[in-house]
Backbone as a ProteinNet text record, in pm:
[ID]
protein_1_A
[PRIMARY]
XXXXXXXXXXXXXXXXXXXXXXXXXXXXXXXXXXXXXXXXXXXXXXXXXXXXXXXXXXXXXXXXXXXXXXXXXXXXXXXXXXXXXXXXXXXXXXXXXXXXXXXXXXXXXXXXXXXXXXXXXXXXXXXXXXXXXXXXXXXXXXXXXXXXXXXXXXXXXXXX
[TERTIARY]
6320.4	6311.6	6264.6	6299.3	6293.2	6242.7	6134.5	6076.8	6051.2	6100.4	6063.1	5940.3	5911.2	5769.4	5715	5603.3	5528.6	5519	5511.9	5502.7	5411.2	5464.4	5351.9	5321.9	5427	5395.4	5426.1	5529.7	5558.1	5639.7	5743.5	5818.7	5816.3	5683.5	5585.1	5516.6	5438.1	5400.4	5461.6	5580.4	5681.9	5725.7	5757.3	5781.3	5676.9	5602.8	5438.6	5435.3	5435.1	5407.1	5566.9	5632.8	5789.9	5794.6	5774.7	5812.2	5637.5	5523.3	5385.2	5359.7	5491.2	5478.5	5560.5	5489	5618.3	5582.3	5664.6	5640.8	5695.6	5596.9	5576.9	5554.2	5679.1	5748	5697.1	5569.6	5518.7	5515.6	5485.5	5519.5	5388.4	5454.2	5357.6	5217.4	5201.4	5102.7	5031.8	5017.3	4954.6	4907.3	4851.5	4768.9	4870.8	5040.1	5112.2	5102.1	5047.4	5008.2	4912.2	4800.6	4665.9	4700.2	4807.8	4832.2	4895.9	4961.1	4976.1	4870.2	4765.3	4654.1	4568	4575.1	4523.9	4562.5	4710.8	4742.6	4716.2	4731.3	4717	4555.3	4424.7	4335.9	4290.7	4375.4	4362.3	4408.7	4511.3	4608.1	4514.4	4375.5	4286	4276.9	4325.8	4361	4252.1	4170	4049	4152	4104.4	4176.9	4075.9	4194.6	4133.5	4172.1	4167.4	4215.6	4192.5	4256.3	4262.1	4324.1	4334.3	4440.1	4476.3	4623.8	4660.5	4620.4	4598.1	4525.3	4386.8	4411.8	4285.2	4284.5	4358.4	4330.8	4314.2	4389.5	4358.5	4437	4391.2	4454.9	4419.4	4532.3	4521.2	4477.5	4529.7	4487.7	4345.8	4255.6	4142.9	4073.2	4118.6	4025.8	4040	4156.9	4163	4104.2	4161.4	4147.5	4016.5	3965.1	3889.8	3756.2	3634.6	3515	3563.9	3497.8	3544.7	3425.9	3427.4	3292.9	3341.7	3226.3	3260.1	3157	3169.6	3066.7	3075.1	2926.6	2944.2	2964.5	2950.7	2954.2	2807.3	2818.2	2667.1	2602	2627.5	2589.9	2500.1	2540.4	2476.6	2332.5	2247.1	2174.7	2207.7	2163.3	2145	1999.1	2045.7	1970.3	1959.5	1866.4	1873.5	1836.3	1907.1	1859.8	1841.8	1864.7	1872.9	1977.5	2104.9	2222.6	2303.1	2458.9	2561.6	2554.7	2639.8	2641.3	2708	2799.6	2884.7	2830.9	2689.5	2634.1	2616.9	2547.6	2568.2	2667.1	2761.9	2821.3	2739.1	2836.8	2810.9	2917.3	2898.5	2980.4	3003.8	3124.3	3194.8	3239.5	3261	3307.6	3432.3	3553	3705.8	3691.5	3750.5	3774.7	3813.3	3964.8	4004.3	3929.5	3954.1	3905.7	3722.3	3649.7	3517.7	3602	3684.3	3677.7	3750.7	3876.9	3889.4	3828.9	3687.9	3584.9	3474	3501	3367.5	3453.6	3605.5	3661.6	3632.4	3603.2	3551.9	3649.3	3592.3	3686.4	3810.5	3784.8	3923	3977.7	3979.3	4068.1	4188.6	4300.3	4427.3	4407.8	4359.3	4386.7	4356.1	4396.2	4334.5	4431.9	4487.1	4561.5	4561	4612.8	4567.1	4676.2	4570.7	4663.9	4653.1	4736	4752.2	4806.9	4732.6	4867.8	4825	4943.8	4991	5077.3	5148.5	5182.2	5289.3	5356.4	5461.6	5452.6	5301.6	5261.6	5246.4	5280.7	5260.8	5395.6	5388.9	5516.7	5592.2	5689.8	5744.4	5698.1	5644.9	5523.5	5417.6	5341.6	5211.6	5251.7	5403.4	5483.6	5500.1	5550.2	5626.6	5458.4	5388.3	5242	5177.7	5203.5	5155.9	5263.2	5375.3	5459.4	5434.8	5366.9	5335.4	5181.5	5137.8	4975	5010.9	5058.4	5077.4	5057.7	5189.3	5244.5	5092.3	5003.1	4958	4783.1	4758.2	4714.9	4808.3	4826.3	4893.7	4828.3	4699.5	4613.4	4631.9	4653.8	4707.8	4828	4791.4	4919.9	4910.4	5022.5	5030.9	5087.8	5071.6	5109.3	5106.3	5212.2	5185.1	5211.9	5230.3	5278.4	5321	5427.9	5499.1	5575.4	5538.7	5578.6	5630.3	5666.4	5696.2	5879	5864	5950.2	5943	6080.5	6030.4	5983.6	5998	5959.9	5885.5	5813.5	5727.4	5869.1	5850	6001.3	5911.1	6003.6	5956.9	6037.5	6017.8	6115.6	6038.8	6104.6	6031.8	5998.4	5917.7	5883.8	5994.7	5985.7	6080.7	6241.7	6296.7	6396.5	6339.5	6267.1	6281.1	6265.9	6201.3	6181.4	6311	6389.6	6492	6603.5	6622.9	6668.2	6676.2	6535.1	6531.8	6546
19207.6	19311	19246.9	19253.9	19222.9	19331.3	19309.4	19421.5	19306.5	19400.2	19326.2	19409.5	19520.5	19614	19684	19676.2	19725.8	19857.3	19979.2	20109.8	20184.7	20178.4	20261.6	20150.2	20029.8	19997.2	20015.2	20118.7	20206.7	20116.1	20071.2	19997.9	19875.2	19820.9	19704.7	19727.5	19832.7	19897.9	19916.1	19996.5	20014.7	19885.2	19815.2	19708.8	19630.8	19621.7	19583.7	19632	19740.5	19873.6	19818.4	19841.2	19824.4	19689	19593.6	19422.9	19357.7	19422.7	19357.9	19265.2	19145.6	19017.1	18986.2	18933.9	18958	18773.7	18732.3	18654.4	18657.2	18589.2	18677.9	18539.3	18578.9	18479.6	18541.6	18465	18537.2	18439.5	18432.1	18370.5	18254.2	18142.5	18012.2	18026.6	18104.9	18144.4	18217.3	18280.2	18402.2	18493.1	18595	18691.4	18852.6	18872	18968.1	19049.8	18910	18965.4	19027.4	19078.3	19094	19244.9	19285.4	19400.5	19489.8	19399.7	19432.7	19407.7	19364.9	19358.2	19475.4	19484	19654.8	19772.3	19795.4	19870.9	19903.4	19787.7	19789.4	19855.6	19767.9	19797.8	20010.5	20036.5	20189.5	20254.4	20219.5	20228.1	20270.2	20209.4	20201.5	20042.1	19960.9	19816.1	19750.2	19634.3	19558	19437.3	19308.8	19215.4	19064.1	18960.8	18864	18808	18683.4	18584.4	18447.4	18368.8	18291.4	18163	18031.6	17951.8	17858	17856.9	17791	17624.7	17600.5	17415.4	17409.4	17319.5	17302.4	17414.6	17492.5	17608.1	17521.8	17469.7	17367.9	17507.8	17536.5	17577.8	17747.9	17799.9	17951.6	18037.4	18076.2	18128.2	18166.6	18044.8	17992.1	18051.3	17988.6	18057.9	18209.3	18229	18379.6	18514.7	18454.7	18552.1	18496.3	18377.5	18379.9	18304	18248.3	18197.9	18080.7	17961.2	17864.6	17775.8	17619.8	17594.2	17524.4	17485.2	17365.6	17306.7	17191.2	17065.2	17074.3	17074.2	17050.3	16897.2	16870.1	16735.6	16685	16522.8	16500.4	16475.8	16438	16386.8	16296.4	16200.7	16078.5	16064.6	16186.8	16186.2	16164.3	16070.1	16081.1	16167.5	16221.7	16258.5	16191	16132.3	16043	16107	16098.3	16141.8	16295.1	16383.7	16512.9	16572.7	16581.6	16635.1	16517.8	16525.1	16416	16347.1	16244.2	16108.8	16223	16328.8	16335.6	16470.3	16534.7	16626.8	16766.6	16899.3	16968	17083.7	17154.9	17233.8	17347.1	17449.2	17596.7	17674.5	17792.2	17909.1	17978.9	17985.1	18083.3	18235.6	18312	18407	18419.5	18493.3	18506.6	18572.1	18560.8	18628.7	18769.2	18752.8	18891.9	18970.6	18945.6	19053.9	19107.6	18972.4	19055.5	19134.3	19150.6	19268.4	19406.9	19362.5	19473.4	19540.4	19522.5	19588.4	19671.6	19597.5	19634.3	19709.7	19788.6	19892	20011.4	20050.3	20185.2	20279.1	20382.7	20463.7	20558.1	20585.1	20609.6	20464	20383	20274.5	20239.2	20200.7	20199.5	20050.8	19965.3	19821.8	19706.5	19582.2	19442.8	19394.9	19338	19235.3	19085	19036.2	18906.6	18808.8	18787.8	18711.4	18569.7	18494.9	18327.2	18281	18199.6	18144.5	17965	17902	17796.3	17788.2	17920.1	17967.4	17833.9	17795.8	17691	17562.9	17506	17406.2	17445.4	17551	17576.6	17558.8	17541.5	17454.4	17578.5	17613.4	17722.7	17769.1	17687.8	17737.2	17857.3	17778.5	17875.5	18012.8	17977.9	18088.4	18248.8	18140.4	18239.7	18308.4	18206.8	18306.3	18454.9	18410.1	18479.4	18632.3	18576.3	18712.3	18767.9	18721.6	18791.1	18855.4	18817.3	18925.9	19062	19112.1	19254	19314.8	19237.2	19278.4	19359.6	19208.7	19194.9	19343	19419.1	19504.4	19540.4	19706.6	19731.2	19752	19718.4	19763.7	19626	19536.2	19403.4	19359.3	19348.3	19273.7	19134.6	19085.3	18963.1	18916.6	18896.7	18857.9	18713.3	18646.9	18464.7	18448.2	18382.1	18376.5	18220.1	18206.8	18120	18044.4	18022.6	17949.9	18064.9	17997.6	18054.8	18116.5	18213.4	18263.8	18300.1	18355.4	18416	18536.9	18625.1	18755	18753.2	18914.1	18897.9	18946.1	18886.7	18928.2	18862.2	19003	18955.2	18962	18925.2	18928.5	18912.1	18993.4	18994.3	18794.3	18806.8	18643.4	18616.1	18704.8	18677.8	18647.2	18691.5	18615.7	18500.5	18433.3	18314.2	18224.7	18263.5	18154	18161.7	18261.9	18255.6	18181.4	18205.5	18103.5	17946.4	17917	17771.9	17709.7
-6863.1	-6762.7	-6632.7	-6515.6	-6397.2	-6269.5	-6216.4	-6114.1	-6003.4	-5897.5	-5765.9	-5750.7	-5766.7	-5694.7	-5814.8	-5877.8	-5934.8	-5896.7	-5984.1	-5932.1	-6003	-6139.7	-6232.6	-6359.6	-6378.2	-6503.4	-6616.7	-6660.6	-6735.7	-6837.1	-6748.3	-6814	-6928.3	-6838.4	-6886.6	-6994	-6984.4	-7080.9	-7212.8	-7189.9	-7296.7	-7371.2	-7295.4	-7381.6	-7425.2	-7400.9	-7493.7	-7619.4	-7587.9	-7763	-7808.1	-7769.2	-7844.6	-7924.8	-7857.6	-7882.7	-7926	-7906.2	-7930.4	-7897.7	-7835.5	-7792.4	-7686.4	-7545.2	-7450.5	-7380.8	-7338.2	-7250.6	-7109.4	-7011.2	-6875.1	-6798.2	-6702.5	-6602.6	-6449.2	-6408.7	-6261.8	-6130.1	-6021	-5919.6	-5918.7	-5889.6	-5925.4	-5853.6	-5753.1	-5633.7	-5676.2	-5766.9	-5841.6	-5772	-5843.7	-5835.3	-5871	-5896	-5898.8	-6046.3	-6175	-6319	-6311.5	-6209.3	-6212.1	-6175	-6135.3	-6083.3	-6278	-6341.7	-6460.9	-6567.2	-6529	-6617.5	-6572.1	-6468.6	-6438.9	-6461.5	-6514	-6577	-6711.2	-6791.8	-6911.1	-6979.6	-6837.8	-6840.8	-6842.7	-6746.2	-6723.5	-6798.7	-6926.4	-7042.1	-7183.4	-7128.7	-7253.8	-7344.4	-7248.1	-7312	-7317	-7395.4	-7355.4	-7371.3	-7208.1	-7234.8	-7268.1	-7349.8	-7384	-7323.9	-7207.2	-7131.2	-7205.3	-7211.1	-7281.9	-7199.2	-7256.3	-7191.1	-7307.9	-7293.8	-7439.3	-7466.5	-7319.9	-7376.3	-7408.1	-7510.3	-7637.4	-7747	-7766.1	-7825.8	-7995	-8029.9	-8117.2	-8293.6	-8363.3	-8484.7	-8404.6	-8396.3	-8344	-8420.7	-8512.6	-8698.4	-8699.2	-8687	-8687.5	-8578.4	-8467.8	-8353.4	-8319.9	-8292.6	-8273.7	-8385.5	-8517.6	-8648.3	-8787.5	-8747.8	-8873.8	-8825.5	-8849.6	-8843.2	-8849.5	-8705.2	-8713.2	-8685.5	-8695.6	-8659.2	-8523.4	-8428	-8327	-8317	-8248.2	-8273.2	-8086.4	-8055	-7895.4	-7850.8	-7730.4	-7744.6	-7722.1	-7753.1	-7815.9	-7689.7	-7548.7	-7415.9	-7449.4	-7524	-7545.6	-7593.2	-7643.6	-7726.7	-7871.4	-7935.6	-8108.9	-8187.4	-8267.5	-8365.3	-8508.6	-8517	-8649.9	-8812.8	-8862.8	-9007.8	-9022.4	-8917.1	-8878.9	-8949.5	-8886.2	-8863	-8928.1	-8963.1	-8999.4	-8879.9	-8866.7	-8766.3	-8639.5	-8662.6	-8614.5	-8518.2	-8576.9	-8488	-8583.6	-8519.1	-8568	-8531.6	-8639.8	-8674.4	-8592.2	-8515.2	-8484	-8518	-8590.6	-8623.4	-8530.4	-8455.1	-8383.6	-8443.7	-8395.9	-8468	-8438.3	-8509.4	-8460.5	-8314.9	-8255.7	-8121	-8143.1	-8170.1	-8179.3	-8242.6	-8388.1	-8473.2	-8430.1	-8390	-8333.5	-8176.5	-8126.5	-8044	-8087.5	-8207.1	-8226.4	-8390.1	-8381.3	-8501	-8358.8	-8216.3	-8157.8	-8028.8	-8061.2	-7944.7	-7963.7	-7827.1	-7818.5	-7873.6	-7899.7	-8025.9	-7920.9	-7775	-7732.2	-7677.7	-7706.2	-7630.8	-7768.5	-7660.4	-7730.2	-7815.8	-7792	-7846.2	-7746.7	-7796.9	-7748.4	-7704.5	-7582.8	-7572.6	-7553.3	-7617.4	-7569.5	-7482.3	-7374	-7212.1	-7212.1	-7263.8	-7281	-7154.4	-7062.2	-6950.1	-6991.5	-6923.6	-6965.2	-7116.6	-7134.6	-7262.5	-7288.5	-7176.3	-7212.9	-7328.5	-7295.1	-7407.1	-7590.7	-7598	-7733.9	-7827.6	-7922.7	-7979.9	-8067.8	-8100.3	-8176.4	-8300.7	-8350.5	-8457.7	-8441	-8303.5	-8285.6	-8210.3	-8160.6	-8070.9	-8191.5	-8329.8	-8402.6	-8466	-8507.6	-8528.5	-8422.7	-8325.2	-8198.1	-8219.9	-8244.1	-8231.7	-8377	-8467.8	-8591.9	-8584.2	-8452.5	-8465.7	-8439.7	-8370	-8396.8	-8500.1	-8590	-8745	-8803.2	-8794.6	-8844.3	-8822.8	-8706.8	-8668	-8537	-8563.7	-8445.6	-8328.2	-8303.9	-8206.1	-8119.2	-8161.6	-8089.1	-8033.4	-7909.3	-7821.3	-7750.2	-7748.4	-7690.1	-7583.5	-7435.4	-7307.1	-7329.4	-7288.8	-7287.8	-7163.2	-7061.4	-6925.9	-6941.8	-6991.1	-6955.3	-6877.5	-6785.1	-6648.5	-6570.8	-6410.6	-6311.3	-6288.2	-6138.3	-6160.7	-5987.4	-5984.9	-5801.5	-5799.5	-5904.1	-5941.8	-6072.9	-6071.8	-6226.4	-6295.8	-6443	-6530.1	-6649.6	-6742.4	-6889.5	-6979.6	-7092	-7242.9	-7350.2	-7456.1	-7599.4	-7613	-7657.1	-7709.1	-7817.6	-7897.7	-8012.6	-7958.1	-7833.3	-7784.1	-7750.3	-7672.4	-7615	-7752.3	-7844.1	-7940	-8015.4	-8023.8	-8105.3	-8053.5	-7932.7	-7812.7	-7851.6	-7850.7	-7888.8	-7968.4
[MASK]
++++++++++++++++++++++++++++++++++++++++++++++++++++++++++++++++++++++++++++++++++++++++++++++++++++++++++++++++++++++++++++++++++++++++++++++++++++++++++++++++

């Protein structure tokens, strides 16, 4: 779908709920998606911003308890912790926001930019979170465009 002027959103919208996974082609200069993140917001949407480098096992970070190791800044701890530091429990992202949405809000979306680096694997996972709760949606912003324009994800990956 292709809009030169933002009006109500509607359209955008629609295809969110329809497809749960869209990827979103906006002008390299930014700031024209922010006008569609405000819709979504007034929609009853809570958003997750995200950026797909480093995201590292998606599964993991987004949907289940993961650990991370900070980095050590050149302190050692001896005989403490493993060589390698200590372990912190993250919690899933998503799922801690959608256990903690307010009871009229429609759902979570989640807004990935630099969506291009992700490989058709983590693409085809991404278009299976919906499935997976319908209160979840997925925006990727996959590179630039002269206009904002979007398409089901599940075309572009099928595409490739």
């Amino acid at each position: 779908m292709l809009t030169s002027l933002l009006i109500t959103g509607n359209q955008f919208l629609s295809d969110l709920k329809t497809h749960g996974a869209l990827a979103l082609y906006a002008p390299l200069e930014g700031g024209l998606e922010g006008r569609y993140q405000r819709r979504l917001r007034t929609k009853g949407y809570e958003m997750v911003h995200l950026t797909a480098r480093g995201l590292g096992d998606l599964s993991m970070y987004l949907t289940g308890v993961h650990g991370v190791r900070p980095p050590h800044l050149g302190k050692k701890n001896i005989g403490q912790e493993g060589a390698v530091g200590p372990i912190y429990y993250i919690p899933p992202i998503l799922q801690y926001r959608l256990v903690n949405l307010p009871p009229k809000a429609e759902g979570v979306v989640l807004w990935l930019v630099e969506g291009n680096i992700l490989s058709d694997q983590e693409l085809d996972y991404l278009i299976s979170l919906p499935s997976q709760d319908s209160r979840l949606k997925v925006v990727i912003e996959m590179g630039g465009d002269r206009q904002v324009s979007w398409k089901p994800l599940r075309q572009l990956v099928s595409a490739a």
